[in-house]
C-alpha positions as CSV (number, residue, x, y, z in Angstrom):
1,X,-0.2,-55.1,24.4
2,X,0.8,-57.1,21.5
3,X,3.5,-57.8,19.5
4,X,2.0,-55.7,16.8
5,X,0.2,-53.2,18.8
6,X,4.1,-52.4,20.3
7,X,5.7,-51.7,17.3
8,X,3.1,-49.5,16.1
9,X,3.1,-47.6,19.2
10,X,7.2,-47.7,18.9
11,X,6.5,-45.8,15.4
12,X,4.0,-43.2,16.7
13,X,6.4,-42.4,19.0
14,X,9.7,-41.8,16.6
15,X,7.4,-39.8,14.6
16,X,6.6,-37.6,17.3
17,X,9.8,-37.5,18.5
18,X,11.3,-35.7,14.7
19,X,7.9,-33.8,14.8
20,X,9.3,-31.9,17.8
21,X,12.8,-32.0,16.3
22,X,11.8,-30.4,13.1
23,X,9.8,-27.9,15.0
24,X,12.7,-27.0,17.4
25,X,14.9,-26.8,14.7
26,X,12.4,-23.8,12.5
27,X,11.5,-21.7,15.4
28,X,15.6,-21.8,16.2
29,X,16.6,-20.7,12.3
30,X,13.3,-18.7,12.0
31,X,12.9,-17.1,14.9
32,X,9.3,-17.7,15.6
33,X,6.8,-18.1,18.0
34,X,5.4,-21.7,18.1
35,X,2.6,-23.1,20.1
36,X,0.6,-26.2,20.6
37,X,-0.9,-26.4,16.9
38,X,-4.0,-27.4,18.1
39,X,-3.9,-23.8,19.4
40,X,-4.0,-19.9,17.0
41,X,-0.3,-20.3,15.7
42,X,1.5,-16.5,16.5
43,X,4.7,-15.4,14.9
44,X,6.4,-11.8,15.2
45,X,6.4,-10.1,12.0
46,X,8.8,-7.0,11.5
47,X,8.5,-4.7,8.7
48,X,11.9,-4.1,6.7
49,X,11.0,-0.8,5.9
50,X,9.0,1.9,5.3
51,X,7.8,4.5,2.8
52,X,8.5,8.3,2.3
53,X,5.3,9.5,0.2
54,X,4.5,12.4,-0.4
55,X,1.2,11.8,1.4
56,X,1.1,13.2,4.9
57,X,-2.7,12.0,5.5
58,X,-4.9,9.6,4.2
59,X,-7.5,11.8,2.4
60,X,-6.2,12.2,-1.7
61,X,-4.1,9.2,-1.6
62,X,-5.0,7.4,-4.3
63,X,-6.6,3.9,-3.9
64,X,-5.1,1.6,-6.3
65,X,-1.5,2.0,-7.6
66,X,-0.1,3.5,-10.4
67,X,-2.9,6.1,-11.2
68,X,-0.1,8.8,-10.5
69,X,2.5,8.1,-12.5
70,X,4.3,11.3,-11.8
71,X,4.6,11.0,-7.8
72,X,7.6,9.7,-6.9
73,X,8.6,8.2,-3.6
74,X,11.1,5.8,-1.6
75,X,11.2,2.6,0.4
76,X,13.8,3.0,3.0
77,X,14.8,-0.2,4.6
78,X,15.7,-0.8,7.8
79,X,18.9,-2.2,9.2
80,X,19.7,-5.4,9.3
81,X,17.9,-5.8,5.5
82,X,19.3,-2.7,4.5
83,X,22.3,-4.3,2.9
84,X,22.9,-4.6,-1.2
85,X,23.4,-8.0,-1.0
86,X,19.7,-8.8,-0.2
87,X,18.7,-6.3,-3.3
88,X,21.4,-7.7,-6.2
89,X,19.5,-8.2,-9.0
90,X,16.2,-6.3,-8.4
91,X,17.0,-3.9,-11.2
92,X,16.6,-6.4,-13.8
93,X,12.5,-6.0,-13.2
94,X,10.7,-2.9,-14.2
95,X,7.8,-3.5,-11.0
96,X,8.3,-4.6,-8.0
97,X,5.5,-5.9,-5.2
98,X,5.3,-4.4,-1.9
99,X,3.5,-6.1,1.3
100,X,2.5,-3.7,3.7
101,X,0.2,-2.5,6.7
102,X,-2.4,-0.2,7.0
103,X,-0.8,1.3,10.0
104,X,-3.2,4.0,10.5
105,X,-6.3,1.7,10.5
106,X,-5.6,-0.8,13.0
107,X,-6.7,0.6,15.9
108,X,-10.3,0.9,14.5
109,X,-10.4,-2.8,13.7
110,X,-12.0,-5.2,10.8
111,X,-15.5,-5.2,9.4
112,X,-17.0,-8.2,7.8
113,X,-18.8,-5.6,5.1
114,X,-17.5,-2.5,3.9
115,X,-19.1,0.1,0.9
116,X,-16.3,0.3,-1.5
117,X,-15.7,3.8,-3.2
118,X,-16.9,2.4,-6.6
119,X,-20.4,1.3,-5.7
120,X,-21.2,4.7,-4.6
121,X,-20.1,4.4,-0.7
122,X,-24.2,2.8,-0.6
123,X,-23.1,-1.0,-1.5
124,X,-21.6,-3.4,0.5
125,X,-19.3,-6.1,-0.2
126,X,-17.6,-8.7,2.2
127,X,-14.2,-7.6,2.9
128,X,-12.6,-10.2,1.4
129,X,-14.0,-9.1,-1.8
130,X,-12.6,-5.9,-2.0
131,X,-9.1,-4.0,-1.0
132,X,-10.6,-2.0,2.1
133,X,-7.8,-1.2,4.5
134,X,-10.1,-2.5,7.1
135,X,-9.1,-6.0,7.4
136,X,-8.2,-8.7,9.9
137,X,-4.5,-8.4,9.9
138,X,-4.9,-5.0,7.9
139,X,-1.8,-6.1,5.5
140,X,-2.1,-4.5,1.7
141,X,-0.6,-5.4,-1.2
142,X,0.6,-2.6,-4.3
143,X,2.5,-3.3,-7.5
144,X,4.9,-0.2,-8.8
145,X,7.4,0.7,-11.0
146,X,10.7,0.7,-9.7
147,X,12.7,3.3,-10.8
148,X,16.4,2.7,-9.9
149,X,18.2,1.8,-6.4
150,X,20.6,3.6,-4.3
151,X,22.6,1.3,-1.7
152,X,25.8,1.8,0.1
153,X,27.0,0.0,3.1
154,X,24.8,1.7,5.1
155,X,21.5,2.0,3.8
156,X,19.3,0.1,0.6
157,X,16.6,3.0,-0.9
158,X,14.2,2.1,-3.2
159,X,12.9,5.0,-5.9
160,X,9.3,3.7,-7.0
161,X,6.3,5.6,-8.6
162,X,2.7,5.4,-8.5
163,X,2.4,4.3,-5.1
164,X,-0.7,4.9,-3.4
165,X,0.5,4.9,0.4
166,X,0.8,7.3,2.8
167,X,4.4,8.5,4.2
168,X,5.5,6.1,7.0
169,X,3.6,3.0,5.7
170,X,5.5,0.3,7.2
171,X,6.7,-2.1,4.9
172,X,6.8,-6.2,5.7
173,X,8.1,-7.8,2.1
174,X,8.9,-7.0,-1.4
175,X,9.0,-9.4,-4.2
176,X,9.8,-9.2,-8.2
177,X,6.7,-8.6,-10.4
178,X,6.7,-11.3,-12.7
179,X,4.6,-10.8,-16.2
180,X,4.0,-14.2,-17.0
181,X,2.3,-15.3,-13.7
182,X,1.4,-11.4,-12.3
183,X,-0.4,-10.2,-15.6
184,X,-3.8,-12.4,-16.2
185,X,-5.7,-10.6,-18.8
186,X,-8.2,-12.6,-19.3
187,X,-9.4,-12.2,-15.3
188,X,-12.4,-10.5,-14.4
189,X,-12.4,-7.6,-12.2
190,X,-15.8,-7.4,-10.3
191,X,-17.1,-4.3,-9.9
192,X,-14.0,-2.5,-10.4
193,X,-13.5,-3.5,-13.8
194,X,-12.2,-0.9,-15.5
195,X,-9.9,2.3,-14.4
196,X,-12.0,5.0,-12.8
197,X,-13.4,7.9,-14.4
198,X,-11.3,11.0,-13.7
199,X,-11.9,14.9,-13.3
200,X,-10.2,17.7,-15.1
201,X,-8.0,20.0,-12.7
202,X,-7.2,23.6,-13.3
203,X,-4.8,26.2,-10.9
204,X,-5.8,29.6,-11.0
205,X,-3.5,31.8,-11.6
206,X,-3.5,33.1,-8.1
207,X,-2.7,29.7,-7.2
208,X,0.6,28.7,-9.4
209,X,2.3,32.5,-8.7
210,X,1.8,31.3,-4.8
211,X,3.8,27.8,-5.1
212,X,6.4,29.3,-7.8
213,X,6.8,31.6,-4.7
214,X,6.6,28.2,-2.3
215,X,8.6,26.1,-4.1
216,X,11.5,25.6,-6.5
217,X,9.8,22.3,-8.0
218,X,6.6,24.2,-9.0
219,X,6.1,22.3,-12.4
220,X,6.5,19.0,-11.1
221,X,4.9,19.3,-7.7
222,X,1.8,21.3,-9.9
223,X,1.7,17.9,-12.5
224,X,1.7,15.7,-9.5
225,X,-1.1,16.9,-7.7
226,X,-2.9,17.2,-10.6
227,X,-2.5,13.5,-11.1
228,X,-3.7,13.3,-7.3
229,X,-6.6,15.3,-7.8
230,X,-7.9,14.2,-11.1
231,X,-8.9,10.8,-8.8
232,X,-11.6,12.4,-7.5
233,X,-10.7,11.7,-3.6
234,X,-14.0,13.3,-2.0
235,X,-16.2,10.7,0.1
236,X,-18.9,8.7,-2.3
237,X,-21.5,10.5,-1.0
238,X,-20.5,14.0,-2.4
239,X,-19.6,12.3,-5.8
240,X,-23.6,11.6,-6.0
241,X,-24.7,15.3,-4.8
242,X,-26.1,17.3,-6.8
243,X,-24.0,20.4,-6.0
244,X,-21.2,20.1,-4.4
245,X,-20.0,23.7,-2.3
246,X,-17.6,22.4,-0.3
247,X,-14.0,23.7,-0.3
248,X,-11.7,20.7,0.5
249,X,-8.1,21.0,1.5
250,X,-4.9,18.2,0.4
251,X,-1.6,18.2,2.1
252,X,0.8,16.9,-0.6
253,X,4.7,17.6,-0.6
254,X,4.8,19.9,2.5
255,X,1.8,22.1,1.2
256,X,-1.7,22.5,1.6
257,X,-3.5,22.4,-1.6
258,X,-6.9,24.3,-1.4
259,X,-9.9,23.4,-4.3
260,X,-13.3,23.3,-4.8
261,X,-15.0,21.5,-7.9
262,X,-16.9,23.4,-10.2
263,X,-18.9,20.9,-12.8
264,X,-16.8,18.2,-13.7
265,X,-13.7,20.7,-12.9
266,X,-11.1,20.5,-10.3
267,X,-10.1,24.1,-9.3
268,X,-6.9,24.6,-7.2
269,X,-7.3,28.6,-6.0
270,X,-5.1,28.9,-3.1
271,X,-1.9,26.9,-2.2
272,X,-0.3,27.3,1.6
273,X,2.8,25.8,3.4
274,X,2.4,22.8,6.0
């Protein structure tokens, strides 16, 4: 080995040598999994909360945010995040960004091609080009309004609205929406361009004398599942029938909301407790 050849090896090895360092050093302030990186790098990922939604199944949640103004739910974060010094300043932003997982999808997997809602259920796309809860790591991502924030010493709760997940949704981060970098207008959304069309919704009068009997929220729990409903939530494929007959059933705030759709009309006729 030469002179030359010496030193250089000499420097490979200091630089392998703070490589290692540096790596010891993250996985002890991180707390993360490393491995060889010629290897899949795993980490443990923990969600900090979770959400209480109204939503008790998937069917009728709505699939984008903030299409349901009127629903209100919470983010209740878990211990040791929970803690108002992680959340001081979060009121100064009307929207917030929540990072989550499609719990209740995992187990069935990923698909390279799904048929988004909007094409009819007959379409596919790659899944990459759409927001199918189907995915690889099955994580989501929803922008809502953040209404205000309750926090003691024991607990952080986050009041949002709009949010199109289903009650226990673990939640993994949540970040500030900012306008300037969040809002493009000028992007182009695909196929799902433009807000999707919507259904009228009626309650019989059967219906609202059963929840005003049910509940003593009637006329906000009737305006939110109107909201809900006008979505259209039935599969593609019964969007495109010619007559639909079917009598279709949403659980929403503790109650089972029972409707059929008549023309281009929603018709809630009969409403029964969980």
């Amino acid at each position: 080995m030469t002179k030359n050849q010496w030193k250089i090896w000499r420097y490979q090895e200091k630089i392998q040598a703070c490589s290692e360092q540096s790596l010891l050093t993250s996985h002890q302030q991180n707390s993360v999994t490393l491995y060889n990186p010629v290897q899949q790098q795993n980490f443990p990922v923990e969600p900090i909360g979770k959400v209480v939604a109204p939503f008790t199944e998937k069917f009728a949640v709505p699939r984008q945010s903030n299409l349901t103004p009127s629903v209100l739910s919470q983010i209740i974060i878990h211990q040791p995040y929970g803690v108002p010094e992680a959340f001081a300043g979060i009121e100064e932003f009307s929207h917030i960004w929540l990072l989550f997982r499609f719990h209740q999808n995992l187990e069935q997997g990923w698909r390279a091609q799904v048929r988004p809602p909007r094409l009819g259920g007959n379409k596919k796309r790659g899944v990459f080009a759409t927001r199918s809860s189907f995915r690889p790591n099955g994580f989501g991502m929803s922008v809502v309004p953040l209404i205000s924030v309750e926090s003691d010493a024991q607990q952080v709760v986050l009041n949002v609205s709009g949010l199109d997940l289903v009650n226990d949704t673990p939640v993994y981060d949540i970040k500030p929406y900012i306008p300037y970098a969040d809002a493009l207008p000028e992007a182009r959304g695909g196929f799902a361009d433009e807000r999707p069309a919507t259904l009228a919704v009626c309650v019989t009068p059967a219906a609202v004398q059963q929840l005003q009997q049910l509940s003593n929220n009637a006329s906000a729990l009737t305006q939110q599942v109107i909201e809900v409903l006008a979505q259209d939530p039935r599969p593609a494929y019964r969007k495109l029938a010619d007559q639909d007959t079917n009598h279709y059933g949403t659980h929403f705030g503790g109650f089972n909301f029972r409707w059929h759709v008549q023309g281009d009309t929603i018709e809630i006729f009969e409403i029964r407790p969980l």
